[in-house]
C-alpha positions as CSV (number, residue, x, y, z in Angstrom):
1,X,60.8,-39.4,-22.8
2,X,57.6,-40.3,-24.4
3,X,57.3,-38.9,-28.4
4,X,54.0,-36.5,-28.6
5,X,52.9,-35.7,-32.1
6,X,51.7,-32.7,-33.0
7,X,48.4,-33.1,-35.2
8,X,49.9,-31.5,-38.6
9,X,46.8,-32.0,-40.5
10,X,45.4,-28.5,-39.0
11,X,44.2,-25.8,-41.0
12,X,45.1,-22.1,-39.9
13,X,43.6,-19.0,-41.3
14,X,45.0,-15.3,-41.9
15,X,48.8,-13.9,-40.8
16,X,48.6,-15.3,-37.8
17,X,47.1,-18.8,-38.8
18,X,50.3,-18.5,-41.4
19,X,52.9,-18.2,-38.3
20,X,51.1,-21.2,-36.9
21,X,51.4,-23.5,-39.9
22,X,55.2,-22.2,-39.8
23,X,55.7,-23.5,-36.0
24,X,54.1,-26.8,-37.2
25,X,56.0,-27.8,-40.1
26,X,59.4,-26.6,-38.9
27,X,59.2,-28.3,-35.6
28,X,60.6,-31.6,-37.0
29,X,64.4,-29.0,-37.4
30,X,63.5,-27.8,-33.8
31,X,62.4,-30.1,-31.8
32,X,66.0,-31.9,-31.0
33,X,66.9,-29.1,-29.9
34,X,63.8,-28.3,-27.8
35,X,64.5,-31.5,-26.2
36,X,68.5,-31.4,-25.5
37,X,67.2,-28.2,-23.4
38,X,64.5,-29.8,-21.3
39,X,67.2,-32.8,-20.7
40,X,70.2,-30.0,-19.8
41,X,67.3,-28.4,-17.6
42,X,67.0,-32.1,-15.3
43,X,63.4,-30.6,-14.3
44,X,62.2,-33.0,-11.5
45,X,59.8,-35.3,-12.0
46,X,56.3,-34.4,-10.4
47,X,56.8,-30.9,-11.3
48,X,54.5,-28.0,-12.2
49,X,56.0,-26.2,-14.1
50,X,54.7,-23.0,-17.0
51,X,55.5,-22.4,-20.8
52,X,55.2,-18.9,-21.5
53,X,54.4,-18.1,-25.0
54,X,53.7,-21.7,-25.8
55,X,52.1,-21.6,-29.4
56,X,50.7,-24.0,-30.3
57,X,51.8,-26.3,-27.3
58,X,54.6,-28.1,-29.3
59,X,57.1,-27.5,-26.8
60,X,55.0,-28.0,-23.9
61,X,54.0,-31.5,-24.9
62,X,57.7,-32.1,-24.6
63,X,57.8,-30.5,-21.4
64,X,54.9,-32.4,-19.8
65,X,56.4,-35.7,-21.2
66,X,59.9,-35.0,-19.5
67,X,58.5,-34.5,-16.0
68,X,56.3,-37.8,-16.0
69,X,52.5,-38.5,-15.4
70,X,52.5,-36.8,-12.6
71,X,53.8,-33.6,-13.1
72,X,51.4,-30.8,-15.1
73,X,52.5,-28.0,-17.2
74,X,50.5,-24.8,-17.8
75,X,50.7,-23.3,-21.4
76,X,50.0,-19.6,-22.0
77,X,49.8,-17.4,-25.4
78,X,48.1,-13.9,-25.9
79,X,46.7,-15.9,-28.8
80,X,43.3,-17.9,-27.9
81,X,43.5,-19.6,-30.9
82,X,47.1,-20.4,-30.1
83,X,45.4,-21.9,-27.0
84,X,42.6,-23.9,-28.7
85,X,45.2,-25.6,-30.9
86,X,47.6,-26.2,-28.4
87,X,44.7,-28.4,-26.5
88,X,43.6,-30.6,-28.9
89,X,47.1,-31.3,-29.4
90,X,47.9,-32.3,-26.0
91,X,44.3,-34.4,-26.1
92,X,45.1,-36.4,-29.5
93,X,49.0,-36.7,-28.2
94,X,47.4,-38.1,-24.9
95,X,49.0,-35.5,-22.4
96,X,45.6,-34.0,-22.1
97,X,45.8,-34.4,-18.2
98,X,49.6,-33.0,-17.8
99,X,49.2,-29.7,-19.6
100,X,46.5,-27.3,-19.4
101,X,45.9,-23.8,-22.5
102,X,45.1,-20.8,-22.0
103,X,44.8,-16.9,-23.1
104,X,47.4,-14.6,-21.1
105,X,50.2,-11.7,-21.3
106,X,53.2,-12.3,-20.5
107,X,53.1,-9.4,-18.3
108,X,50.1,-10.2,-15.9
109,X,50.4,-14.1,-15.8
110,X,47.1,-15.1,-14.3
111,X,49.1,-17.3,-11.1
112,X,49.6,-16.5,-7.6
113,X,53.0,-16.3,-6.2
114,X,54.9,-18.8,-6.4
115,X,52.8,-21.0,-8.6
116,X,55.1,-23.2,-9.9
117,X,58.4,-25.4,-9.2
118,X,59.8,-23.6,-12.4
119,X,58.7,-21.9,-16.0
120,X,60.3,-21.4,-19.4
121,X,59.7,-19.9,-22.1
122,X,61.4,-20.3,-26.3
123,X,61.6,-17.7,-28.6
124,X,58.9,-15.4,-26.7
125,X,60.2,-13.7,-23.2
126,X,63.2,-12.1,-24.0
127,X,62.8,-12.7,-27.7
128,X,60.2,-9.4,-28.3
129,X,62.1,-5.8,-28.5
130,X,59.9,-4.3,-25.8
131,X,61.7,-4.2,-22.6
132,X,62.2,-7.9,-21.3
133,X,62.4,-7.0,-17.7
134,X,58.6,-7.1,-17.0
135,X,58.1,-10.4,-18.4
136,X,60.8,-12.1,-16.7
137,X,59.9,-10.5,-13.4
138,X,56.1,-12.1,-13.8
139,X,58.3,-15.7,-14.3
140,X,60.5,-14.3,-11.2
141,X,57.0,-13.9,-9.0
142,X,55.3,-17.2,-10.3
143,X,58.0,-19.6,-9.3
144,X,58.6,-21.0,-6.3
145,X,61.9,-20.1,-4.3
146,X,65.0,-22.4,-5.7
147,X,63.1,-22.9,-8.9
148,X,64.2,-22.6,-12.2
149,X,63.8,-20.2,-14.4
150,X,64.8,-20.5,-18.2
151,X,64.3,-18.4,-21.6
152,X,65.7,-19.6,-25.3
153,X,66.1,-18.1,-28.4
154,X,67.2,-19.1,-32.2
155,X,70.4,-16.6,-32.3
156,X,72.2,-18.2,-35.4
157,X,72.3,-20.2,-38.1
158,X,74.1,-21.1,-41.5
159,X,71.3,-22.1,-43.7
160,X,72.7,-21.5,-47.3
161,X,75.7,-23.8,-47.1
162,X,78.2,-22.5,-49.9
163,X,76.7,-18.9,-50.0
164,X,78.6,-17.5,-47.1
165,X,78.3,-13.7,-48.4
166,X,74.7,-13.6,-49.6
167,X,73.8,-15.1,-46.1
168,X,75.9,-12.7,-44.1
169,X,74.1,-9.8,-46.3
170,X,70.3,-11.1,-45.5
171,X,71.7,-11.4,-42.3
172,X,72.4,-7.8,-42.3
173,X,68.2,-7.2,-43.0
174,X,65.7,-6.4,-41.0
175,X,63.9,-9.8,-40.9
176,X,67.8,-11.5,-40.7
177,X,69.1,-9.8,-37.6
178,X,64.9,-10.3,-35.7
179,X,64.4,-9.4,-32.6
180,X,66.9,-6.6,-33.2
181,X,65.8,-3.2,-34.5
182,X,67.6,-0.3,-35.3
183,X,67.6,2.1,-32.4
184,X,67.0,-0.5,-29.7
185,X,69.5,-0.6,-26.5
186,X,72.0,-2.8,-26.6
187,X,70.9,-3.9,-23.4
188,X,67.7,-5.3,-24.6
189,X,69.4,-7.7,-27.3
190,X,68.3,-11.6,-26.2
191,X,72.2,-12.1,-25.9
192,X,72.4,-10.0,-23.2
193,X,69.7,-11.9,-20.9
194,X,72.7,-13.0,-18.3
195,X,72.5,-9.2,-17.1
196,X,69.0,-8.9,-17.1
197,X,69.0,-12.2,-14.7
198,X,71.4,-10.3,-12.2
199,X,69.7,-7.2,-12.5
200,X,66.2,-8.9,-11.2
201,X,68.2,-10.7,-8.3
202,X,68.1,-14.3,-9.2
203,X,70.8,-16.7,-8.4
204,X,73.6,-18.1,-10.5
205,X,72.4,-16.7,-14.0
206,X,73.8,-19.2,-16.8
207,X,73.9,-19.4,-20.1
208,X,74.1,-22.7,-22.5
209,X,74.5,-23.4,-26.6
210,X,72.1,-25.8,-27.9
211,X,73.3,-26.7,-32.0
212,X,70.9,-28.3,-34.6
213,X,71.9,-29.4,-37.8
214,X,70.6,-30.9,-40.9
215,X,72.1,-32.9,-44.0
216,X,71.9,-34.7,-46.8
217,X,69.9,-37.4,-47.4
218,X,66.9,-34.9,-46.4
219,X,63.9,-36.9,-46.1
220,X,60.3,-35.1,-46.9
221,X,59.9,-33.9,-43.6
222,X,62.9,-32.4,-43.2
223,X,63.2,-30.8,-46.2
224,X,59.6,-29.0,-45.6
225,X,60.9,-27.5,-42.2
226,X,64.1,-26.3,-44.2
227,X,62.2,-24.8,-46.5
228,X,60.1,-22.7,-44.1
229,X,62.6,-22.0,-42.3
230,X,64.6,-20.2,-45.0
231,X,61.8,-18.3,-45.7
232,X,60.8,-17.4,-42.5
233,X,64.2,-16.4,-41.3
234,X,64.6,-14.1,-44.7
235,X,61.2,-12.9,-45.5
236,X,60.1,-9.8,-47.7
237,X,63.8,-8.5,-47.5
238,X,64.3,-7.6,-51.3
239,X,64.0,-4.0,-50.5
240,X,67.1,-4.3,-48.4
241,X,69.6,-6.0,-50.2
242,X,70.5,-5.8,-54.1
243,X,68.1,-7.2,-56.4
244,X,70.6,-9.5,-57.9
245,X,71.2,-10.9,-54.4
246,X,67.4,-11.3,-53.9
247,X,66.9,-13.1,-57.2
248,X,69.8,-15.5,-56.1
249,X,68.3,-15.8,-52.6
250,X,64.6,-16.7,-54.5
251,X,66.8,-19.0,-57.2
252,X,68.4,-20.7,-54.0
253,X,65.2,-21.6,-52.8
254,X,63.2,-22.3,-55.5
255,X,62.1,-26.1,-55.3
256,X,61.6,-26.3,-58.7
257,X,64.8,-24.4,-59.5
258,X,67.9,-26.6,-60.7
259,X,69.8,-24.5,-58.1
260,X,67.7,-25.6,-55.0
261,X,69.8,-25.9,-52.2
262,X,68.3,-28.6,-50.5
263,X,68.8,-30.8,-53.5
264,X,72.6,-30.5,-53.1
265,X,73.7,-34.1,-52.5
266,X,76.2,-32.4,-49.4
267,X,73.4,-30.2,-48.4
268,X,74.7,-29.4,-44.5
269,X,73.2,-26.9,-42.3
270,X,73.3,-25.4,-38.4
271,X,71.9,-23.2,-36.2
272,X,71.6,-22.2,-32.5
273,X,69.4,-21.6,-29.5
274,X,70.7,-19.7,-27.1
275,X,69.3,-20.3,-23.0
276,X,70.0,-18.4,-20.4
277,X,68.4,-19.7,-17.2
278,X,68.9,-19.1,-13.5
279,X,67.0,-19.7,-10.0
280,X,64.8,-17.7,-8.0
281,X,66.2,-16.5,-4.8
282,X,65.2,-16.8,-1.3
């Protein structure tokens, strides 16, 4: 598989430019991952297939490489900007002429039936607490008959090694148990996607764990993504948990604390993406 790279000397503006420059530098943690998926998926060669909620077009770089130079893949984000990124990407990682940006929801997708010989989508269909249903029945109507279909989502991790407790407890927040919210359905919950599969009529609905992990020696890169990752997985939660728990949390991940946890010379951490993917009838 070829090795796009992501141009990570970008410069993003305002809350959303923030969440960009978060995708960017903690894609190095992700993108193994993001690939072990693709490979489980064995998408054919030739293919066209669709990234829904692509970003900024990391993942559908590694798409496009998978299915070879003469398949295509069509990213879409409700973002423009998102868009705009993703296509200089693809044009300085050279997949310029296998991938294609643009604006969309999730809920119209601008294709005709049947578009595509299958579609995807991480951390976006599914992943939202509105009702996934609609979504996944636009991916249901865009692919072709026997293609596949298949959402993922980050569902776990152990971040804080040695700080079991104070993890479960931001865990326990708001930010920590995302895209959950108090007084949604059950039924909603990403980990219940196998149903929502069935319910919409496709064929064999399946379900697969993809682990990452990281650990010590952490190299520059690495210990970036970490970093963003702990505070994007536990952010703004000090009104939810005690304040000595908050200031340990902050002290934890502190770079220029003496209790930085990435500086632990056995510094090991996990976490887990969750896919559920199935094919359309017919």
């Amino acid at each position: 598989m070829d090795n796009p790279a992501p141009a990570r000397d970008e410069k993003f503006s305002g809350e959303m430019g923030e969440y960009a420059q978060q995708l960017l530098v903690t894609y190095p943690l992700r993108e193994p991952v993001l690939r072990s998926a693709i490979t489980s998926l064995g998408l054919p060669l030739a293919s066209r297939g669709l990234d829904v909620g692509c970003g900024i077009g990391l993942q559908t770089m590694l798409l496009a490489a998978a299915i070879g130079p003469a398949g295509h893949v069509s990213g879409i984000d409700v973002l423009p900007e998102f868009a705009a990124y993703a296509r200089r990407a693809a044009e300085s990682s050279g997949l310029h002429d296998r991938t294609s940006f643009q604006a969309a929801d999730m809920n119209d997708l601008p294709f005709e039936d049947g578009a595509f010989d299958w579609a995807w989508s991480v951390d976006c269909v599914g992943y939202h607490p509105s009702d996934p249903l609609p979504p996944l029945r636009e991916l249901q109507r865009v692919v072709k008959r026997g293609g596949t279909v298949a959402i993922l989502g980050w569902s776990q991790q152990m971040l804080l090694p040695g700080y079991p407790l104070l993890e479960a407890r931001l865990n326990a927040t708001s930010s920590g148990y995302a895209p959950f919210r108090r007084g949604m359905k059950g039924e909603r919950h990403f980990l219940r996607a196998l149903h929502w599969f069935s319910a919409l009529g496709f064929s064999d609905p399946r379900a697969a764990t993809l682990a990452g992990t990281a650990h010590a020696p952490l190299n520059e890169e690495m210990r970036v993504a970490l970093l963003a990752m702990l505070r994007m997985r536990w952010n703004n939660d000090s009104g939810e948990i005690t304040q000595s728990d908050w200031d340990e949390f902050l002290a934890l991940c502190n770079p220029t604390s003496p209790r930085f946890v990435l500086d632990l010379p056995d510094y090991y951490a996990t976490f887990v993406y969750s896919m559920f993917f199935a094919r359309v009838a017919g």
